[in-house]
N, C-alpha and C positions, 0 to 999 in steps of 0.2 A: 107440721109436716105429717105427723100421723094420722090426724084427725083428718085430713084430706085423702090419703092413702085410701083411710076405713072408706067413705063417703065415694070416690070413685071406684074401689074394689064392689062395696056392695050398688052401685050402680050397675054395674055389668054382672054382677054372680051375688041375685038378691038372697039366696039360699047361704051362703057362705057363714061358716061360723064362726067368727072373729074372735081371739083375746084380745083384749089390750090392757099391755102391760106398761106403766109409764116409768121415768126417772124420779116423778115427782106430780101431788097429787093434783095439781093443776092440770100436767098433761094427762093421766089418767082420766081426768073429769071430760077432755076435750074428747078422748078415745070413745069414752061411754055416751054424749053426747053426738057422735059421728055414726053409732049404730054399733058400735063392739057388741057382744053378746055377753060378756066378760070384763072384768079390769080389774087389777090391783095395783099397788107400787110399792115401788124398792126395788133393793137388793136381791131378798131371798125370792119374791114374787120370779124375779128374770130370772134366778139361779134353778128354782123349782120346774118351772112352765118350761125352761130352756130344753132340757132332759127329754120331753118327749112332744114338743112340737112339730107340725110338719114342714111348715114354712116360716121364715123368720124374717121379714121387712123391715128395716129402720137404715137411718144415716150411716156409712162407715165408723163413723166413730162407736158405734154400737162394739166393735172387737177392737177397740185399741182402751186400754188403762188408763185412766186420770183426763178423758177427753172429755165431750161435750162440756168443757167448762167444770171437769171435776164428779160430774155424776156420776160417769161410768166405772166403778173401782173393779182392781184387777182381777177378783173373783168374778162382778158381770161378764167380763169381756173374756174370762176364760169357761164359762159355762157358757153362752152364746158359741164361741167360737170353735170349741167340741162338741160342742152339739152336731146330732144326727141327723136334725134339719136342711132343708134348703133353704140357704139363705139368700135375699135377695139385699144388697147393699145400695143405698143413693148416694153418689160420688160427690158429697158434700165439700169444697174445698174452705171450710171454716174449722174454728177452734185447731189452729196449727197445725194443720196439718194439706197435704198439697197429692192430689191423684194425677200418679204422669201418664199422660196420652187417654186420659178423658177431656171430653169436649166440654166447653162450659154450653150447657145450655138452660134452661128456665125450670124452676122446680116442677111445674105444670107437666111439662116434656116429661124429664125423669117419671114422673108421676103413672104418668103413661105408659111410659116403658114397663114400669112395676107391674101395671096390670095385665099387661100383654105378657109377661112373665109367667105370670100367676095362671092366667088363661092355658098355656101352652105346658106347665108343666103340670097342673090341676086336670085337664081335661085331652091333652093328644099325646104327652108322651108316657103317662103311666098306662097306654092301653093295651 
């Protein structure tokens, strides 16, 4: 998921400077391999970068504890979820968890949406 994110974000805003921060060094590799400018993993990597990001993209499970299958422990999901950033969530209905009155549509879609996000709060509403 994020390594697609990276790849359609910097298709539309080739300038854009990317972290990527992964759960684990597989996805971080996939991050750095999509054009990240950046990447680490872990814990502290998300607890650190969290603090003064300006946008923050990944699955809902990103601010819930013990989700994605256990990666996200309750210090990730409480430094992401205080953060000062904007976050943009993908309405993932996997790893137990269920979004009411999201639409299922194709991660492609979501994907899309993220970027029109990104476009609209990066370049028309902070003017």
């Amino acid at each position: 998921m994020g390594k697609t994110v990276i790849e359609q974000l910097l298709k539309r805003f080739p300038n854009l400077s990317i972290y990527g921060i992964g759960t684990n060094s597989i996805a971080t590799s996939a991050l750095l391999k999509a054009g990240a400018a950046y990447g680490a993993t872990g814990e502290n990597p998300v607890i650190v970068n969290s603090s003064d990001a300006d946008i923050i993209i990944g699955p809902i499970g990103i601010v819930i504890a013990n989700s994605l299958l256990g990666e996200i422990t309750a210090s990730m999901a409480a430094a992401i979820g205080t953060s000062r950033a904007y976050k943009i969530l993908i309405p993932v209905n996997r790893c137990n968890h269920f979004i009411a009155g999201c639409q299922e549509s194709s991660l492609s879609d979501y994907i899309s949406i993220v970027c029109d996000e990104v476009e609209r709060r990066c370049f028309y509403e902070n003017r």
